[in-house]
C-alpha positions as CSV (number, residue, x, y, z in Angstrom):
1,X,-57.4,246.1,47.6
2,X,-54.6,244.7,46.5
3,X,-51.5,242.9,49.0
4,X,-48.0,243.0,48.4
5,X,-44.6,242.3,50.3
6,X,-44.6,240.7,53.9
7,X,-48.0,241.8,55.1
8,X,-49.6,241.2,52.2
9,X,-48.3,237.3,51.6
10,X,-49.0,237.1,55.1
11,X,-52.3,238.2,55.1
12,X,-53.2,236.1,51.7
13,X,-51.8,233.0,53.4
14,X,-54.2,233.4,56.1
15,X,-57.2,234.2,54.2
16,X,-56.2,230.6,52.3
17,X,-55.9,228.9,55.6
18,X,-59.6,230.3,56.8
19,X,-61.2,229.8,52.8
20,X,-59.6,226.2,53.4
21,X,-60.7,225.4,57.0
22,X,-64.4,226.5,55.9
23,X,-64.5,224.4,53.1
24,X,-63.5,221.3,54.9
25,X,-65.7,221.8,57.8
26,X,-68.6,222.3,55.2
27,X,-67.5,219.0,53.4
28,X,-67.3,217.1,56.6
29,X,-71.0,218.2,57.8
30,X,-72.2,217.3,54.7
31,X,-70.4,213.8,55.1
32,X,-71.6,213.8,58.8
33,X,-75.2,214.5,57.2
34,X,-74.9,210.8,55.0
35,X,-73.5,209.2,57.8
36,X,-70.0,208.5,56.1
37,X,-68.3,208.4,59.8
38,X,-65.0,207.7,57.7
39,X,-64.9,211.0,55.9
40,X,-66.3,212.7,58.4
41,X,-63.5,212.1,60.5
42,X,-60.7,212.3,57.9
43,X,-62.3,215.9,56.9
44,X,-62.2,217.0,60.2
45,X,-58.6,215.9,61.3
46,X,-57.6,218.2,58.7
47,X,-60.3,221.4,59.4
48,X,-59.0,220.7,63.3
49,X,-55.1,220.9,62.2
50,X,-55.1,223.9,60.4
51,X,-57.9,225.9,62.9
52,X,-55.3,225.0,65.6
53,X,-52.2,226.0,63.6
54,X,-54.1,229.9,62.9
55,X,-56.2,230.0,66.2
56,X,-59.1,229.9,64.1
57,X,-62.1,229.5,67.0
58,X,-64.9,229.5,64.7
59,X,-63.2,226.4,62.4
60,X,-61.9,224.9,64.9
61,X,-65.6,224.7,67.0
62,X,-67.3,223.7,64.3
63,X,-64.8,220.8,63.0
64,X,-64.8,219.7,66.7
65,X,-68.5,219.0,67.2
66,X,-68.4,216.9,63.6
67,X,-65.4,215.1,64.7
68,X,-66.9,214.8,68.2
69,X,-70.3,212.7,66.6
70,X,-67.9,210.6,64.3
71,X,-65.8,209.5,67.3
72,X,-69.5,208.4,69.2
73,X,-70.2,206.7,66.0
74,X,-67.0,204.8,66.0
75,X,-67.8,203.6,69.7
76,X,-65.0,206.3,71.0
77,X,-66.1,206.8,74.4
78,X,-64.3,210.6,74.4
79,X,-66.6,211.4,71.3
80,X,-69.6,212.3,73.1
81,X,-67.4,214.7,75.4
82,X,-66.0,216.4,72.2
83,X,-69.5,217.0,70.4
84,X,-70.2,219.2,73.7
85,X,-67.1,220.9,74.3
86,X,-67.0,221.8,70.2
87,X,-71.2,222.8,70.5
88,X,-70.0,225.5,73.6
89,X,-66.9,226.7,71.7
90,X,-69.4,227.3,69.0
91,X,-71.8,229.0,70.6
92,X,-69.2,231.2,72.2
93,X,-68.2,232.6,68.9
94,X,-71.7,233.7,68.8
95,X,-71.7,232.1,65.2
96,X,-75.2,230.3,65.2
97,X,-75.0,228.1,61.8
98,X,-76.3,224.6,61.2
99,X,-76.7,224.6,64.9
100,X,-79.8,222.6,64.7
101,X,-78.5,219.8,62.9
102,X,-75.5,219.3,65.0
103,X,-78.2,219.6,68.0
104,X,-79.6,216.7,66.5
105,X,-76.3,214.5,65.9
106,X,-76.3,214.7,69.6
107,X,-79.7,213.8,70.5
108,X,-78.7,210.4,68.2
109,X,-75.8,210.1,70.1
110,X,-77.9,210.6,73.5
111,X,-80.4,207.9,72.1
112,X,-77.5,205.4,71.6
113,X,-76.4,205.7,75.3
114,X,-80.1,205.2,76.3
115,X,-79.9,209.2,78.3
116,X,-83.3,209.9,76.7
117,X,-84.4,213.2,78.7
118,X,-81.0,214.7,77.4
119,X,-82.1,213.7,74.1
120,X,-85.5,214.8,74.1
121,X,-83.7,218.3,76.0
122,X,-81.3,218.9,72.7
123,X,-84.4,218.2,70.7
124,X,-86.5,221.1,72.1
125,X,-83.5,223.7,71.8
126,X,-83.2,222.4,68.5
127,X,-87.0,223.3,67.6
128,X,-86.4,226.4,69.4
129,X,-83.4,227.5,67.8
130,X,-85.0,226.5,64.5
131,X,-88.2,228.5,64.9
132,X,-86.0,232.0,66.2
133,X,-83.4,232.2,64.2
134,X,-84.4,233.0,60.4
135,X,-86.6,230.1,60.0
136,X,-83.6,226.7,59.6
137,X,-85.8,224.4,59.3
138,X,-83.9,222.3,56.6
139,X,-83.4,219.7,59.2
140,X,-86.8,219.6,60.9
141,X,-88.0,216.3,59.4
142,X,-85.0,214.4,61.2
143,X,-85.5,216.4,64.4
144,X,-89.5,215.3,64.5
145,X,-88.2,211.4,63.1
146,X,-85.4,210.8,66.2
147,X,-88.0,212.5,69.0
148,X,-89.9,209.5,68.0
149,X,-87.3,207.1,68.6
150,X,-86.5,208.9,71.8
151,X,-90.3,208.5,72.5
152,X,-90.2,204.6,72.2
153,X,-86.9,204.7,74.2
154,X,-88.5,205.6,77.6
155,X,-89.1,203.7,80.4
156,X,-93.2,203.8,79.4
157,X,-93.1,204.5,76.0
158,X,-95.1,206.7,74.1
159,X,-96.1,204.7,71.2
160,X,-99.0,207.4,70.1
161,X,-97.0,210.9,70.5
162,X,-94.1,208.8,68.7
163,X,-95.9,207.7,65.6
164,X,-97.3,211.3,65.4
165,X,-93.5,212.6,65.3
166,X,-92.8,209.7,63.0
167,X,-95.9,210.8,60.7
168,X,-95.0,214.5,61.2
169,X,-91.0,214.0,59.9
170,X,-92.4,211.9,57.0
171,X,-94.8,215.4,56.0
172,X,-92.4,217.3,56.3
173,X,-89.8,215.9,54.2
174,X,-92.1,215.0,51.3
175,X,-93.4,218.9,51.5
176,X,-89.0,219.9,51.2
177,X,-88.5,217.1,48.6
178,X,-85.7,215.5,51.0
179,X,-85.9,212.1,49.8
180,X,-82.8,210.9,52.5
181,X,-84.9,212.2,55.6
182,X,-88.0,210.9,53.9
183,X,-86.6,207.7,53.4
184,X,-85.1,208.3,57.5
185,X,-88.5,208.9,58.9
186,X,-90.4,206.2,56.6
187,X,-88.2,203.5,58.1
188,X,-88.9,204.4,61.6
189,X,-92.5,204.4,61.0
190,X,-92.4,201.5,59.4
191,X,-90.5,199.9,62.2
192,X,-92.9,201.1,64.2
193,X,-96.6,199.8,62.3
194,X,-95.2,196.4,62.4
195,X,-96.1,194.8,65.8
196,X,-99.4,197.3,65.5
197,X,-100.2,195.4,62.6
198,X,-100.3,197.7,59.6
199,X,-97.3,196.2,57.9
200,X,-99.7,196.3,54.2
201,X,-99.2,200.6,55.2
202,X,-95.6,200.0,56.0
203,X,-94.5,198.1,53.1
204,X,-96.4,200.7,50.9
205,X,-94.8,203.9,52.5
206,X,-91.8,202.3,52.7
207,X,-91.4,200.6,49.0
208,X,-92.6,204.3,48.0
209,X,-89.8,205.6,49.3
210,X,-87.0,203.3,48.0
211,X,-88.3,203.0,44.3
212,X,-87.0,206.6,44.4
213,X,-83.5,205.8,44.5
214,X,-81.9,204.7,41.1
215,X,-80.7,201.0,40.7
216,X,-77.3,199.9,42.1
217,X,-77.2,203.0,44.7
218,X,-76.6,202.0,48.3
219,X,-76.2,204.1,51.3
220,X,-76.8,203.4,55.4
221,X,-80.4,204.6,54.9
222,X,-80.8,202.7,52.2
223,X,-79.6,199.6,53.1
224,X,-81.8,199.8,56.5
225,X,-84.7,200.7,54.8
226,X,-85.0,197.5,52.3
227,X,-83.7,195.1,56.0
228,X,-86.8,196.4,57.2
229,X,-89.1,195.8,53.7
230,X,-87.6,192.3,53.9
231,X,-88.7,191.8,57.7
232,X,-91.9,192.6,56.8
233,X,-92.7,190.6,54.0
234,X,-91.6,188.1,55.9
């Protein structure tokens, strides 16, 4: 169909606005996925501004729940507040998209503040959501890796039913060729085998893992996974 006068500029300028608010909200969960808390929150400042400007609910949710984790990451004290108000407006639009990962940016922000049966709650919707709604499992490895440190987190912690998450995540992201979430969940085992004294396993998952990344790359993961090599070559 094609637009012209008024109602047509009008109606192209919108379509821009929404094309442009999707875009950024993608970019920034990407970002958000990496762990780049300063693009994250620069991407969704924007998405935020130009959902509010068109009373775009979906854009606006969505941007809101990103913005929400980098504000937590940050050591914003509102941003934990934000991720849940953005994850209900969400869920009101009825839109159901990426939902498990940003389940799981909360349960890392739940494990930073130490509430580990919230944590271990957004885990289990997250699994739930991910085996009813057309199979997303593209974030499954990370949801297994962080109910393992959620595991060690409690008052008596579960240092069996953790390395089993720990070993499941690491499975699962070798079987989807996800080398960041391998690398995620390799480190956390690897944390873990030290003081029960399979550090030769660790280093060799763990070295396994890093050799994949080309020289002169460096990223959070990354850089956390080689601390640990060093710490236990030590």
């Amino acid at each position: 169909m094609i637009l012209d006068g008024e109602h047509g500029i009008s109606c192209l300028s919108l379509w821009r606005s929404i094309t442009r608010v999707f875009t950024v909200c993608f970019l920034s969960w990407i970002y958000s996925t990496v762990r780049d808390v300063n693009r994250t929150r620069d991407l969704t400042d924007e998405a935020i501004a130009v959902a509010t400007q068109y009373s775009f609910e979906l854009g606006l949710a969505w941007a809101t729940t990103c913005q929400g984790w980098a504000l937590a990451e940050q050591g914003r004290e509102d941003g934990l507040g934000m991720l849940l108000r953005g994850l209900s407006a969400f869920r009101a639009t009825g839109a159901s998209i990426n939902s498990t990962h940003t389940l799981a940016l909360l349960a890392e922000i739940y494990l930073r503040h130490n509430r580990i049966d919230e944590g271990l709650g957004a885990i289990e919707d997250a699994q739930k959501f991910a085996s009813t709604w057309g199979g997303e499992l593209f974030w499954q490895a990370e949801l297994f890796r962080l109910k393992g440190e959620l595991l060690l987190r409690q008052s008596d912690p579960s240092v069996q039913a953790a390395e089993e998450s720990f070993c499941k995540a690491l499975k699962i992201a070798q079987d989807q060729h996800a080398t960041m979430l391998e690398l995620r969940a390799a480190t956390s085992l690897a944390r873990l085998w030290k003081p029960l004294n399979k550090v030769d396993e660790a280093i060799r998952i763990l070295n396994a893992v890093c050799v994949k990344f080309k020289e002169g790359v460096d990223n959070r993961e990354l850089i956390e996974a080689k601390t640990v090599l060093e710490q236990l070559r030590v």
